[in-house]
PLY file of the C-alpha trace (Angstrom):
ply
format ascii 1.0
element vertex 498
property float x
property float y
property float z
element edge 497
property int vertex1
property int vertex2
end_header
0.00 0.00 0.00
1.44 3.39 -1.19
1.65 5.84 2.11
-0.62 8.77 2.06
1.99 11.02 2.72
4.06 10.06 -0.32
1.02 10.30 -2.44
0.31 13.51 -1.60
4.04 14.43 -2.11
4.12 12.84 -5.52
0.74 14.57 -6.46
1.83 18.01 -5.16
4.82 18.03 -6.80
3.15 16.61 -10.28
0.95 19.45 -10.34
3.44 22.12 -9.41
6.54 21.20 -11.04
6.41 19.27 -14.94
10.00 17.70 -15.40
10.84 20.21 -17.80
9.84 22.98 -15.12
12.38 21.09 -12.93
14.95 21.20 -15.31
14.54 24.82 -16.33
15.24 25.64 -13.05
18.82 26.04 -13.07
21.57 24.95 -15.57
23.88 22.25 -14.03
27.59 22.61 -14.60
27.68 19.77 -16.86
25.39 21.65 -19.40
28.16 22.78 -20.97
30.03 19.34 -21.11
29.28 16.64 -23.96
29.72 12.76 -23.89
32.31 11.18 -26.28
33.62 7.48 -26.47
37.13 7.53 -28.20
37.49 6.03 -31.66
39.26 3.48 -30.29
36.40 2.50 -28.03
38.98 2.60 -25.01
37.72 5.45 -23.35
34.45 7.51 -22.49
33.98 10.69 -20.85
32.09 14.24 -20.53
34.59 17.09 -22.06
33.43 20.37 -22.54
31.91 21.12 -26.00
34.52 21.95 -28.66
37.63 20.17 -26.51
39.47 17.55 -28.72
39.66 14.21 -27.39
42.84 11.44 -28.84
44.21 8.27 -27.65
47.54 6.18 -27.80
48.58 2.70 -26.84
51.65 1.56 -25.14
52.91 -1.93 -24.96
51.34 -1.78 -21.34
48.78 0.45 -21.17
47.23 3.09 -22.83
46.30 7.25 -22.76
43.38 9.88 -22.95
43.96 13.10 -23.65
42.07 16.24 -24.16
42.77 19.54 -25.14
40.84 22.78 -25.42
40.51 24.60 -28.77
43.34 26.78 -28.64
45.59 23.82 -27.19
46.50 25.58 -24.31
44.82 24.02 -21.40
45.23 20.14 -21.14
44.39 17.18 -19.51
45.49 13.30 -19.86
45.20 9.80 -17.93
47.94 7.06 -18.35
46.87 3.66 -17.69
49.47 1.02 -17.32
49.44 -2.67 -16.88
52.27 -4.67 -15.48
54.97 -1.78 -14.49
58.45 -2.81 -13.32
58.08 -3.73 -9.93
60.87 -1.63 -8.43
58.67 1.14 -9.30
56.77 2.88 -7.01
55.17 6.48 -7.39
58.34 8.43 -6.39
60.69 6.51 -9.29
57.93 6.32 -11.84
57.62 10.47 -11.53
61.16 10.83 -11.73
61.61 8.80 -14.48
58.57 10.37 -16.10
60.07 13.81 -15.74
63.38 12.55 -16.77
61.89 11.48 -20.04
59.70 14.84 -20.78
62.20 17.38 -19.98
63.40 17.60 -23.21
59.86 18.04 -24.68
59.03 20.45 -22.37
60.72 24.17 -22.99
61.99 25.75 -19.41
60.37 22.52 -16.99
61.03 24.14 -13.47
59.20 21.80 -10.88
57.41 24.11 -8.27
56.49 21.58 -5.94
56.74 17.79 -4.83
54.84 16.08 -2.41
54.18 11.84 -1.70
52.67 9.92 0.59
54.80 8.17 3.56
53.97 4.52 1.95
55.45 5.99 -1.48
52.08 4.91 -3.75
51.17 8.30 -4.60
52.97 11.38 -5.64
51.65 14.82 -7.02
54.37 17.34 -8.75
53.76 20.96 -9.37
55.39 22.73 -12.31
55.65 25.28 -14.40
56.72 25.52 -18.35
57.32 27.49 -21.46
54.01 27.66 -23.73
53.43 28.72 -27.35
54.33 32.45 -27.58
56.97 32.97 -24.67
53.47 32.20 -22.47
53.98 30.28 -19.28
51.98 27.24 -18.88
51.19 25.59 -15.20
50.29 22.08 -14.76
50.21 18.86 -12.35
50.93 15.37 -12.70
49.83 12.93 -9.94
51.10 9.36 -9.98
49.12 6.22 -8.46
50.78 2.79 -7.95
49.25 -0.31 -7.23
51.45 -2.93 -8.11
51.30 -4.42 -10.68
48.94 -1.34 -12.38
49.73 2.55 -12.17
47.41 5.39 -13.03
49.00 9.15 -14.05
46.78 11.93 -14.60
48.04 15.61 -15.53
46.68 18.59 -16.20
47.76 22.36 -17.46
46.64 25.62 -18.19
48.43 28.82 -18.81
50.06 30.27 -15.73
47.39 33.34 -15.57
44.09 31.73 -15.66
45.16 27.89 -13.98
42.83 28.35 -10.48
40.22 29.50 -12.99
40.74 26.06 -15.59
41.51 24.04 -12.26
37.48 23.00 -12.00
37.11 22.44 -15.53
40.45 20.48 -15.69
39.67 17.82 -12.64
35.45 17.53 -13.87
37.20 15.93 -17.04
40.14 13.90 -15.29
37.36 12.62 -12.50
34.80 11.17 -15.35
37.14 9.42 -17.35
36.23 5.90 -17.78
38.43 3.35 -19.35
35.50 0.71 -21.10
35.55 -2.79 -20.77
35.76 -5.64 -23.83
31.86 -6.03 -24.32
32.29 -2.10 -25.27
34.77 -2.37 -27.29
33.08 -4.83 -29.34
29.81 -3.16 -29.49
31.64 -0.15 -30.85
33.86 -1.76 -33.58
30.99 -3.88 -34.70
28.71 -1.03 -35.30
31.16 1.12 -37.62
32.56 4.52 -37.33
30.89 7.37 -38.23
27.31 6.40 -36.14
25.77 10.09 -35.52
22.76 11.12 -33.25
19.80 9.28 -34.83
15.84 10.74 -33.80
13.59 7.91 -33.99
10.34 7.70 -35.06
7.73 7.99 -32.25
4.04 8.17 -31.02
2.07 9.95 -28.68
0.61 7.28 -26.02
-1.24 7.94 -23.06
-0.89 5.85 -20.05
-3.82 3.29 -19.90
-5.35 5.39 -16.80
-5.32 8.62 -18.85
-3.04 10.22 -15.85
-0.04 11.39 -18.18
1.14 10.56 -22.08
4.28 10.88 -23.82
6.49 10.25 -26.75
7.10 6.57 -27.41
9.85 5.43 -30.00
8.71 2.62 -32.17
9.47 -0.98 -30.45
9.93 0.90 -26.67
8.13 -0.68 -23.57
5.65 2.10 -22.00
4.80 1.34 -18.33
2.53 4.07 -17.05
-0.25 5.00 -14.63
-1.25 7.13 -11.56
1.13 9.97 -13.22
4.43 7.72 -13.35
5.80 6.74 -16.44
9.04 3.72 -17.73
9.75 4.17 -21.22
12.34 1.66 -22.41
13.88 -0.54 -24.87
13.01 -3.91 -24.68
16.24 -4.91 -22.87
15.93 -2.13 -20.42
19.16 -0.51 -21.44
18.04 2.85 -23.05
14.63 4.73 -21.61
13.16 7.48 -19.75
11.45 7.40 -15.98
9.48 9.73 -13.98
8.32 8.14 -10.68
7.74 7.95 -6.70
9.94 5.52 -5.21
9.21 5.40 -1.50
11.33 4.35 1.38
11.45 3.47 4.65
13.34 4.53 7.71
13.46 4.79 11.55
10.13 6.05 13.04
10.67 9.43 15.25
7.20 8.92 17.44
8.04 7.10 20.47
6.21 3.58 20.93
5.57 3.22 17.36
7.85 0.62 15.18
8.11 1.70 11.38
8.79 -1.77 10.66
5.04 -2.42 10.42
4.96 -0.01 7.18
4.88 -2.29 4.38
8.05 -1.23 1.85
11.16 -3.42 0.71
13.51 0.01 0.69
14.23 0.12 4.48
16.67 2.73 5.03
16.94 5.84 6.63
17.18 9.55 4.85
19.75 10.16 2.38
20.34 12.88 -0.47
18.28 12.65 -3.54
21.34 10.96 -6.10
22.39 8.75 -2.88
19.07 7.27 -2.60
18.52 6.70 -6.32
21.81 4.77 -6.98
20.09 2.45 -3.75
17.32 1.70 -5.64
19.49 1.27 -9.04
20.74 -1.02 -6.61
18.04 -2.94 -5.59
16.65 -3.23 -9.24
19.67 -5.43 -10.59
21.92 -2.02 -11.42
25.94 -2.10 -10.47
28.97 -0.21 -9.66
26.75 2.93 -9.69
29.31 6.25 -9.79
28.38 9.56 -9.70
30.65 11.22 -12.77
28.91 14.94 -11.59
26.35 16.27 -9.03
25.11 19.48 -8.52
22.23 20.04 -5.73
19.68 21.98 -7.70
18.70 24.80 -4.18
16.08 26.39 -6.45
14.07 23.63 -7.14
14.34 22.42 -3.68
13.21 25.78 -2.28
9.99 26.10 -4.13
8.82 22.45 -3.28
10.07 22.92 0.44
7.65 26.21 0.37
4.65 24.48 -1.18
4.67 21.44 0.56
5.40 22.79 4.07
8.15 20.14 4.02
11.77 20.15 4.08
12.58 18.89 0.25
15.96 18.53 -1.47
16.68 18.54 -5.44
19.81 17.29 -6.72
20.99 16.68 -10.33
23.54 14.00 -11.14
25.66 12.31 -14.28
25.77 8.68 -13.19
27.55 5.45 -14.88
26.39 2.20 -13.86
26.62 -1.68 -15.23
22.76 -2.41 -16.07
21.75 -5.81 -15.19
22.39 -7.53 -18.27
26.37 -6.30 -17.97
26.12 -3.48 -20.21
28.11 -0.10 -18.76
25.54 2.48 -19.20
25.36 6.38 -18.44
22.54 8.34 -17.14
21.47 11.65 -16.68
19.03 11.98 -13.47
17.40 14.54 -11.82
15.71 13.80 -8.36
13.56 15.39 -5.67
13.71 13.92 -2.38
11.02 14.42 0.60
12.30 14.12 4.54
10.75 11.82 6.42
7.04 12.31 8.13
7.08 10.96 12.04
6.74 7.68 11.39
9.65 7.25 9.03
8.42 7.30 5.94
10.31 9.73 2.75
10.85 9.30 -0.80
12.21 10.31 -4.02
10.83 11.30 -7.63
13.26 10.51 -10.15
13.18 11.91 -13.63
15.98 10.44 -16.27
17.30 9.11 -19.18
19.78 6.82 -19.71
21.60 4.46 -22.40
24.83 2.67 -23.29
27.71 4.29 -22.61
28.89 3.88 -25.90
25.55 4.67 -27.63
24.70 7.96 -25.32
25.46 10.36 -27.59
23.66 8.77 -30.69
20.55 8.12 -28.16
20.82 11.76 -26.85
17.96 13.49 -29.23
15.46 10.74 -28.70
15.80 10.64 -25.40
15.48 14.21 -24.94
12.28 14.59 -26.92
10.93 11.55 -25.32
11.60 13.44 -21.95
10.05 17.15 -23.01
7.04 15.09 -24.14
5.83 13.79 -20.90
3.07 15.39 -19.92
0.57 15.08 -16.26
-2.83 14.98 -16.90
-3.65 18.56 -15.00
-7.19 17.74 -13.73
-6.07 14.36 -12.45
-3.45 15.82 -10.64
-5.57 18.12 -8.98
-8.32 15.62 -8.10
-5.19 13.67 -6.50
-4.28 16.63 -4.67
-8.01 17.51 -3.13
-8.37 13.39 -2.54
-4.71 13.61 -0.28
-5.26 16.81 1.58
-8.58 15.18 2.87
-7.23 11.75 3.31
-4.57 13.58 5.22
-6.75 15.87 7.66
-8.90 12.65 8.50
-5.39 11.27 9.43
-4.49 14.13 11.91
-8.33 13.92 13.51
-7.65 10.58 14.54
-4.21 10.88 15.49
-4.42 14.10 17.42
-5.31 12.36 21.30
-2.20 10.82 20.51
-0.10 13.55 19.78
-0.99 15.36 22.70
0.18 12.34 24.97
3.45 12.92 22.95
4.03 16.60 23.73
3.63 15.74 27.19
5.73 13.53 27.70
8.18 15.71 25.92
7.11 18.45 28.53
7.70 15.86 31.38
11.33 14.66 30.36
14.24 15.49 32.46
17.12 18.00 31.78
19.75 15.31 31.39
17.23 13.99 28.46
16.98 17.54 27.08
21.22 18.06 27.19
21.44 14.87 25.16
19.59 15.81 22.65
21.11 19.39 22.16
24.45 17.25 22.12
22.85 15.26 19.01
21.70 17.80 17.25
25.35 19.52 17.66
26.76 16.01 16.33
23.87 16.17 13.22
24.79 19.90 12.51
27.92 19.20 11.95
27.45 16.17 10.00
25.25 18.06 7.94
27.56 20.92 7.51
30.75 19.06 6.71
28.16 17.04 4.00
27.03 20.56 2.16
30.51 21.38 2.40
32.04 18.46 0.28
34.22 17.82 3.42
34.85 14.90 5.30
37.49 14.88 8.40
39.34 12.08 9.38
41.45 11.59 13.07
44.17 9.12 13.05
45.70 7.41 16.63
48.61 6.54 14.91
49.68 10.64 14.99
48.34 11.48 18.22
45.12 12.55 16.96
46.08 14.47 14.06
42.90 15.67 11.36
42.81 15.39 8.16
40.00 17.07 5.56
39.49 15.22 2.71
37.28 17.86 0.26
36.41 18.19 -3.68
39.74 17.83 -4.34
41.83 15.91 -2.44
43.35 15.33 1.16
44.94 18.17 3.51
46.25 19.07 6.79
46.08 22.09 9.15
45.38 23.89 5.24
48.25 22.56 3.67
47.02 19.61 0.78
48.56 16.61 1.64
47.23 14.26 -2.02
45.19 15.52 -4.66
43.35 13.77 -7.30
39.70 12.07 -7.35
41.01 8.63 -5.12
41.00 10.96 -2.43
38.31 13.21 -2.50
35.13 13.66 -0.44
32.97 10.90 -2.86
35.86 8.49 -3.42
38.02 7.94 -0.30
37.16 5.71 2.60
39.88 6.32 4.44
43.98 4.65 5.11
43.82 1.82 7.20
47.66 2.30 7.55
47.97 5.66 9.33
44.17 4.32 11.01
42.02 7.09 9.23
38.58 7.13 11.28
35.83 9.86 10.21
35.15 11.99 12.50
31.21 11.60 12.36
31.81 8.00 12.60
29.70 8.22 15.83
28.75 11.10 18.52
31.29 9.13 20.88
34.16 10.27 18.36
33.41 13.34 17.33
32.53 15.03 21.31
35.91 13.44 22.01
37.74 15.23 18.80
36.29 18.14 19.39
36.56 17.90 23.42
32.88 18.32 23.90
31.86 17.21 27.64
0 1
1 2
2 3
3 4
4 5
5 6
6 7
7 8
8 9
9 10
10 11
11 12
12 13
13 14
14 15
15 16
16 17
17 18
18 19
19 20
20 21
21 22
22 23
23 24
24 25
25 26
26 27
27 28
28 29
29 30
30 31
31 32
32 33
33 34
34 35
35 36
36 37
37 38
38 39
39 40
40 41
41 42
42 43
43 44
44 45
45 46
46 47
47 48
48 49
49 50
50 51
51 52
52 53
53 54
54 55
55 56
56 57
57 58
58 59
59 60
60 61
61 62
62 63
63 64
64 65
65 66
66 67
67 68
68 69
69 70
70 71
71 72
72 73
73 74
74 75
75 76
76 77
77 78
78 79
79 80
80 81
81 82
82 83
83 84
84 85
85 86
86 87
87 88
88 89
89 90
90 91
91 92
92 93
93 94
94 95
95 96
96 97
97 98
98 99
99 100
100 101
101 102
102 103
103 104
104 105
105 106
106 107
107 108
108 109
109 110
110 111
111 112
112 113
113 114
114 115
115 116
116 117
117 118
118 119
119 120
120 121
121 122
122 123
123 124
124 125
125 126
126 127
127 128
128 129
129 130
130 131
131 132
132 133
133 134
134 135
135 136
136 137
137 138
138 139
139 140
140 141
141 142
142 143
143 144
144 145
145 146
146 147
147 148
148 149
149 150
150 151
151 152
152 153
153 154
154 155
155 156
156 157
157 158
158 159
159 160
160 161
161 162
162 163
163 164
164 165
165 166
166 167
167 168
168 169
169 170
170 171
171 172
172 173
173 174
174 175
175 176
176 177
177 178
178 179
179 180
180 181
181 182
182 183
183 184
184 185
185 186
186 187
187 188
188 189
189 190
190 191
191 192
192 193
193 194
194 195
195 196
196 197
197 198
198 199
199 200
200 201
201 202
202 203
203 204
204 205
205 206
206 207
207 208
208 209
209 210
210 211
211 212
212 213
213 214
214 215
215 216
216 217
217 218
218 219
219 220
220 221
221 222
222 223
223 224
224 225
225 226
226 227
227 228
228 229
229 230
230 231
231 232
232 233
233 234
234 235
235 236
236 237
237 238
238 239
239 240
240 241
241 242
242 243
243 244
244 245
245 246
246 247
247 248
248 249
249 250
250 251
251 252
252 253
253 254
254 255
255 256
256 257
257 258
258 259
259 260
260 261
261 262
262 263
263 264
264 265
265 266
266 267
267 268
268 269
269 270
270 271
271 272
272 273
273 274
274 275
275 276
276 277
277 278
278 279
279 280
280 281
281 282
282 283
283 284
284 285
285 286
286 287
287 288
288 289
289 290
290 291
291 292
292 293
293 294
294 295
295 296
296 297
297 298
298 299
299 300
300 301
301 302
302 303
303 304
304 305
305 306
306 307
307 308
308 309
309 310
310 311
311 312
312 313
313 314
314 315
315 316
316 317
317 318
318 319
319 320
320 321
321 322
322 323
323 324
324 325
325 326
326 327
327 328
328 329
329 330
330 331
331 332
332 333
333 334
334 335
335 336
336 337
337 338
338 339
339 340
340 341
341 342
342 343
343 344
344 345
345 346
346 347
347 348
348 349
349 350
350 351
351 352
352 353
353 354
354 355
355 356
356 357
357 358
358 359
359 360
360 361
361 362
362 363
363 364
364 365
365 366
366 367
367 368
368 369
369 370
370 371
371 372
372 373
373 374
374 375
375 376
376 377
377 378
378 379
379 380
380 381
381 382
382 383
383 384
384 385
385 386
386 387
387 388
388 389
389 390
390 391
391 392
392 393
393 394
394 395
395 396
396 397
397 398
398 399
399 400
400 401
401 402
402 403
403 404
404 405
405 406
406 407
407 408
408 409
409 410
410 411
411 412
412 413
413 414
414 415
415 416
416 417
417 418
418 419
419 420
420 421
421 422
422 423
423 424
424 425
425 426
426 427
427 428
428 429
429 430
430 431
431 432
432 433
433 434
434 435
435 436
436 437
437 438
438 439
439 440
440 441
441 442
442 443
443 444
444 445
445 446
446 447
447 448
448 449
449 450
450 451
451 452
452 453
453 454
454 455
455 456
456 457
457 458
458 459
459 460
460 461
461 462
462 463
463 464
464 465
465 466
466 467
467 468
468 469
469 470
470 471
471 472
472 473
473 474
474 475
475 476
476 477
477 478
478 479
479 480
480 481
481 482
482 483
483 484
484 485
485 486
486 487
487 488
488 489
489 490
490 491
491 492
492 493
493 494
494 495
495 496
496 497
């Protein structure tokens, strides 16, 4: 049984916001970024529009890179198989160095740092450009024996901060494909464009919304949701309420009774949809760029009277028939009512990686055509808000039992709690931030930040590169890395809260 409170959340928002609404709301970075899958099939990844893209092979691995129109500002990703294993990251950058001096005019390294364990080295520097222009760049080198991955990227001296952002959204979306794409891509030629296929107006069989439908595509659609797919699921379009789950807040009263089989507590918007992608056959989910989308989430949170986030993500995922796939998602997610329950509404599109920008134009009509049938919508609406003050009638008595026993509780009670919501504030900041902190034993309590970018200390970046940013890095069991919000015990003792 669908909850009442996540009906009238999906009906609220159908009649206020369309997807396209949602969408027009504010441009995410990546709007300016386009997918591209190498002609070599090795490699995919979002570059900004107009940025050339080439590869090269080496008897043990093989290289991306991508340069801006004016070949000024770079960026490139080594991949290598089977290095010599006397390497580690310290000899493999020297010997890397050693070997592009000569091609590079006036090399003067600015900085050099690597970790204690020698696996991972980053090297400033600065060079002569086209023009008697000075060009600035980074190289960061990654061993794990017997494989090694180098990334690097430049710009010219005076606008490098300013490229930085641009230069690491391309280096952290690289994807090196598997066999089953390279296949798929030599067997269907060079030269495959965009294609727009032929399609049909369909409504959904309850007359609640319609849309586009390509010729052959699945349509699943009623009560104002819509799945429009291929046949093997690989390639389609969703808007829909996925409910969840969590821990009930109202003492006495055990969620677990709430029928549902997503039974977790509240997470952001993207983190929640990769759990279902999850629980619908969908692997190795990554998020290749997120943006939270604040005015989206602002006008729902002021029409529903309830705290709403928006997000919009880039994610790449294995489907569940084994095909690496790319998707472009965004999602709305309520907080949870009393008694645990929340939810998301997704709206997508998705294909093969390797097919994503040929499916691009269908998809995108497909999505601009879905329409919600206005008057059911509002009917919905009218139905949910008196559903909903029947609800409170009856559960009022109760309530009031509630508030006093919140009157009645003791000051020790009433401490605690501030001291929780202390610990969830500063989750919750350090989680808009991007930041995640990290205390080891093993240097008498010494913190480390890991952010957007990389890992640092007391302000001074320690590694940089997208292992070790806030989405990617769980921490060095070597030097006994523990976050920080791990639990309230932890962080009132880091902080020396009594």
């Amino acid at each position: 049984m669908v909850s009442r409170h996540l009906i009238l959340f999906s009906a609220l928002l159908t009649a206020a916001f369309t997807p396209q609404e949602l969408s027009a709301q504010g441009k995410p970075v990546f709007s300016n970024f386009e997918y591209q899958v190498t002609e070599d099939g090795a490699f995919g990844l979002y570059k900004p529009k107009g940025w050339k893209v080439n590869t090269q092979k080496f008897p043990n691995g093989k290289m991306v890179f991508v340069t801006d129109r004016e070949d000024l500002s770079h960026v490139n990703m080594i991949f290598l198989e089977n290095i010599d294993p006397k390497h580690d990251s310290v000899t493999l950058a020297g010997a890397t160095l050693k070997n592009v001096s000569g091609q590079m005019a006036g090399l003067k390294i600015l900085e050099a740092k690597s970790a204690a364990d020698r696996m991972h080295t980053a090297v400033k520097y600065q060079r002569g450009g086209p023009q008697n222009s000075l060009i600035e760049g980074k190289y960061c080198f990654n061993v794990k024996r017997p494989a090694a991955v180098v990334f690097g990227y430049e710009a010219p001296a005076k606008k490098f901060k300013e490229m930085v952002p641009t230069l690491l959204t391309v280096v952290s979306n690289i994807t090196l494909l598997d066999e089953q794409a390279y296949q798929r891509l030599a067997s269907q030629g060079k030269g495959g464009g965009p294609v727009l296929l032929p399609m049909k107006k369909t409504p959904a069989p309850d007359g609640t919304c319609s849309l586009l439908v390509p010729e052959g595509w699945n349509l699943a659609a009623g009560k104002g949701a819509a799945l429009c797919n291929t046949r093997d699921g690989d390639t389609g379009f969703i808007f829909t309420v996925i409910e969840f789950v969590g821990k009930s807040q109202i003492p006495h009263f055990d969620s677990s009774a709430i029928p549902g089989n997503l039974r977790y507590n509240y997470m952001p918007p993207i983190d929640a949809l990769m759990v279902a992608m999850k629980h619908l056959g969908s692997t190795n989910p990554r998020v290749l760029e997120r943006q939270s989308n604040p005015a989206v989430a602002n006008q729902a949170t002021a029409f529903l009277k309830r705290k709403t986030d928006a997000e919009i993500a880039v994610i790449s995922y294995t489907s569940k028939n084994g095909v690496p796939c790319v998707g472009y998602f965004d999602v709305l997610g309520s907080h949870p009512t009393n008694t645990g329950q929340w939810g998301i509404i997704p709206t997508g599109i998705w294909a093969p990686a390797s097919q994503f920008g040929r499916s691009l134009p269908s998809l995108i009509k497909v999505a601009e055509s879905f329409q919600i049938n206005q008057q059911w919508a509002s009917e919905q609406v009218r139905q949910c808000m008196a559903n909903l003050r029947e609800q409170m009638k009856k559960t009022s008595s109760m309530m009031s039992r509630y508030a006093e026993e919140m009157r009645q509780s003791s000051l020790a009670a009433h401490q605690n709690r501030m001291k929780s919501m202390d610990f969830i504030s500063y989750k919750f900041s350090t989680y808009m931030r991007g930041q995640q902190e990290w205390v080891t034993g093993l240097e008498g309590g010494k913190i480390y930040t890991s952010d957007h970018w990389g890992i640092s200390s007391g302000g001074q970046t320690i590694v940089e590169g997208p292992p070790f940013n806030y989405y990617n890095y769980q921490g060095d069991v070597q030097h006994g890395h523990i976050p920080v919000d791990i639990s309230r015990e932890v962080y009132e003792a880091v902080k020396g809260i009594k």
